[in-house]
Backbone bond lengths (Angstrom), bond angles and torsions (degrees), N, CA, C in turn:
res aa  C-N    CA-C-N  psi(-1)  N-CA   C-N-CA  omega(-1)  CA-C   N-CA-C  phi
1 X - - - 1.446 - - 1.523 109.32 -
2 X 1.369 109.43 130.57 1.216 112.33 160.40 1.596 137.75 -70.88
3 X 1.661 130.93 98.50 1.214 113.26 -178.32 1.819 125.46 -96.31
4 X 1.287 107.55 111.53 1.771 121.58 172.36 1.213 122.95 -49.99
5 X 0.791 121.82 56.57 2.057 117.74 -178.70 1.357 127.24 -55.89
6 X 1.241 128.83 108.77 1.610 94.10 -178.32 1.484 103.42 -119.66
7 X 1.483 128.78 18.62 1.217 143.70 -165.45 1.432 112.81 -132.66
8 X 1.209 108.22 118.93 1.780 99.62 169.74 1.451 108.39 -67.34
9 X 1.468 129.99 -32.48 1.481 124.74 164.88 1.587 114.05 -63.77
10 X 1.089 121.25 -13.86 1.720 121.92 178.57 1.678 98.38 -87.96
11 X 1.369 105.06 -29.18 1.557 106.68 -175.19 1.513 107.70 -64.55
12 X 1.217 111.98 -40.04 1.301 119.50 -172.02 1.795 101.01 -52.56
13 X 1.360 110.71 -64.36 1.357 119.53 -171.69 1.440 108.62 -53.44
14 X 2.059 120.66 -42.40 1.306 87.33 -170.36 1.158 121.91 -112.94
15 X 1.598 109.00 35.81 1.415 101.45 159.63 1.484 111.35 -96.08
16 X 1.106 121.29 21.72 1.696 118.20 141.03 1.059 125.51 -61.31
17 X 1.108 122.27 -27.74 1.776 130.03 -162.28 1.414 105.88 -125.22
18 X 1.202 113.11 -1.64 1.442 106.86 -179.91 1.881 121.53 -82.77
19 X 1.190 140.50 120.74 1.074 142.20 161.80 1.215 142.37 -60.52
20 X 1.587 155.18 125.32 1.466 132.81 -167.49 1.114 126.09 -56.45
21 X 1.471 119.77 -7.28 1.471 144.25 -164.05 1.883 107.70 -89.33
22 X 1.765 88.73 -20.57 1.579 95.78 -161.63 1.815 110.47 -98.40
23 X 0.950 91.49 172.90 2.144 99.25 -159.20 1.741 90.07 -114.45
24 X 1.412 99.99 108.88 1.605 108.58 164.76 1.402 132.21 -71.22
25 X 0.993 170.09 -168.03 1.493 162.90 111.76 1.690 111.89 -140.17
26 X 1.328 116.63 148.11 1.381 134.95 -158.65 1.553 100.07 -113.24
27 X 0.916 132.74 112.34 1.184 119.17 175.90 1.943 106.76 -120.23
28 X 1.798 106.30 -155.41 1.402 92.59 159.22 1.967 132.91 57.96
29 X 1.557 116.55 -134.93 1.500 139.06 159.45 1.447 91.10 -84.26
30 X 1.243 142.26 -21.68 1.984 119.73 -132.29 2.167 86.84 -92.57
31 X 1.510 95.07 -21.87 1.537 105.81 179.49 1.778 107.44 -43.16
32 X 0.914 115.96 -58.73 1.423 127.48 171.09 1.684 104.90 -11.56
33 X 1.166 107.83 -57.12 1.810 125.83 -158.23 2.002 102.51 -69.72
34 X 1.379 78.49 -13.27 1.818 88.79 172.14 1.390 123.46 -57.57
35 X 1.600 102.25 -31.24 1.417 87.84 -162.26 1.768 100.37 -115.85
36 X 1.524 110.51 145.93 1.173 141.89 -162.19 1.645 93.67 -22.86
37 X 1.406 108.57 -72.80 1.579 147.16 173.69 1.257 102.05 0.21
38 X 1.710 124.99 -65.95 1.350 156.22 -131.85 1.448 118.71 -84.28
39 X 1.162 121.96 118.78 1.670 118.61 -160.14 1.306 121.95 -48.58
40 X 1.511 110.76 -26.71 1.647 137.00 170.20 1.310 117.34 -91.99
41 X 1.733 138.39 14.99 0.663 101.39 151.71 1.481 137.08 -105.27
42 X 1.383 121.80 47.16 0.882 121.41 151.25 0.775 135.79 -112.34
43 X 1.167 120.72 58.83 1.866 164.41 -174.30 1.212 114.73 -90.79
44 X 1.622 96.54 -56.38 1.407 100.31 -151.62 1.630 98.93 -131.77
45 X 1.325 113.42 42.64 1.721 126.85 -168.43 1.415 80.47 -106.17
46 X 1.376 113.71 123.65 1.226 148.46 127.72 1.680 96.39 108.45
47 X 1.434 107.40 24.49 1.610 117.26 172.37 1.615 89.55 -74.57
48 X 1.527 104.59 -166.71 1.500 123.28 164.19 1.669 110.57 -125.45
49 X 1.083 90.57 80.54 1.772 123.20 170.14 1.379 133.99 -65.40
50 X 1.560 116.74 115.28 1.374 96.48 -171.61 1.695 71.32 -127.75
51 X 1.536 101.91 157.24 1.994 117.69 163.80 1.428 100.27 -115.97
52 X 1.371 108.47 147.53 1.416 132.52 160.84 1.409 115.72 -59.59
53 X 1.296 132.87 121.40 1.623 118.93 -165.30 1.208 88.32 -106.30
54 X 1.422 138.09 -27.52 2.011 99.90 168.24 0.866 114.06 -70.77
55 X 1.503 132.80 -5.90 1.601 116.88 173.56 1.430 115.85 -86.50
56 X 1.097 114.96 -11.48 1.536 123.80 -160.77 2.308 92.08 -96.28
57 X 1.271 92.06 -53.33 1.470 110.95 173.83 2.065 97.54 -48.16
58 X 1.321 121.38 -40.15 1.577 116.88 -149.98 1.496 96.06 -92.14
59 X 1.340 120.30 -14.46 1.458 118.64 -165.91 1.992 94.42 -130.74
60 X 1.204 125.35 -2.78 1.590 92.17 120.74 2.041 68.67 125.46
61 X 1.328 130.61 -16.94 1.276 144.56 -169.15 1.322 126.08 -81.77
62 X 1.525 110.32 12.02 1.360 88.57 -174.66 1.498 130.12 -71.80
63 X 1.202 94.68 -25.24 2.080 101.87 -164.84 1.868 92.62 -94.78
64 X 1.426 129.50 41.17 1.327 130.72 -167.29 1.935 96.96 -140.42
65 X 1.238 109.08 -3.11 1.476 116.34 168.64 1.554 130.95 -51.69
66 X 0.854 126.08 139.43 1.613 107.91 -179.53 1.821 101.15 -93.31
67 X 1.431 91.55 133.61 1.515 91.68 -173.10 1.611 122.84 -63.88
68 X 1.673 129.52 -2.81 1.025 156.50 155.82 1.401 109.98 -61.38
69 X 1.498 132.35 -9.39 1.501 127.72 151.64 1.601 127.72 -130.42
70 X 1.404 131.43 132.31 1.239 160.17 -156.57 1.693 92.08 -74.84
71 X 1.800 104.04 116.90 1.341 102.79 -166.45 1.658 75.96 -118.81
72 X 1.525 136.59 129.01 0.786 154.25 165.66 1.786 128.86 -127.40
73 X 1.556 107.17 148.87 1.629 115.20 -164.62 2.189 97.86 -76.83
74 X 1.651 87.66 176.21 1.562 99.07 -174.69 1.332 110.50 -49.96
75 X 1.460 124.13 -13.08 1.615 118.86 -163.25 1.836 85.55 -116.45
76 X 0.721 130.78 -6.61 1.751 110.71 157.88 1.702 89.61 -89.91
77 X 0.944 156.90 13.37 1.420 147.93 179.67 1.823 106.58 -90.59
78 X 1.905 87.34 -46.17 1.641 96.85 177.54 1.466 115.17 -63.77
79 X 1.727 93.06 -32.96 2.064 98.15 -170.12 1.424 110.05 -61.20
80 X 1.938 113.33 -35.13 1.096 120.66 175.99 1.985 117.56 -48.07
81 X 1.262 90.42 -65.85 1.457 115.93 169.19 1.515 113.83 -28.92
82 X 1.455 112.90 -49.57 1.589 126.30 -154.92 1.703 87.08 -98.73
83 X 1.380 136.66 -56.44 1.367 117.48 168.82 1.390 127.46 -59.11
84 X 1.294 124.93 2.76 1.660 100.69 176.29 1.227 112.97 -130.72
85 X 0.895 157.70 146.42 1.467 148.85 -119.10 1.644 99.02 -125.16
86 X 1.346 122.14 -41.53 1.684 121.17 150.29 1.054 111.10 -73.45
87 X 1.259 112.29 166.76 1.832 125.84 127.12 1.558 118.11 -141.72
88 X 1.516 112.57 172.32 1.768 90.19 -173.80 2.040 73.46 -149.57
89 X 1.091 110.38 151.67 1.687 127.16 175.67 1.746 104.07 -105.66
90 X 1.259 112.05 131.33 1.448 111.39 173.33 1.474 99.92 -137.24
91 X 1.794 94.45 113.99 1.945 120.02 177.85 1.657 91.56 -52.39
């Protein structure tokens, strides 16, 4: 399953439910949790993480990523989309 984050407070919630099996992505604010620095990110350490890079690019973060997650454009967003047979969005 694919999970959509676009909230570091949604992050909180769905890494309850999230599985090792399952495909993360940061989108939105949730980009924030990307970088090493960030009170949340150890949330999503040793998930399978990809970030949105115009979001990361729009809020000023890109070169603040932890190199331990896959910061990819709108068309790795679709590839995400097109490999997993769910997805679920968390505000």
């Amino acid at each position: 399953m694919l999970h959509i984050i676009k909230s570091t407070q949604a992050l909180s919630e769905a890494t309850q439910y999230i599985s090792e099996s399952d495909e993360l992505l940061l989108i939105e604010d949730a980009v924030y949790a990307a970088n090493p620095q960030h009170k949340d990110f150890g949330q999503i350490k040793g998930l399978s993480t990809s970030v949105l890079e115009n979001d990361l690019a729009a809020r000023g973060i890109l070169n603040r990523v932890s190199p331990s997650l896959r910061v990819i454009p709108y068309s790795g967003f679709v590839s995400l989309t097109v490999q997993c047979e769910q997805s679920l969005t968390w505000n």
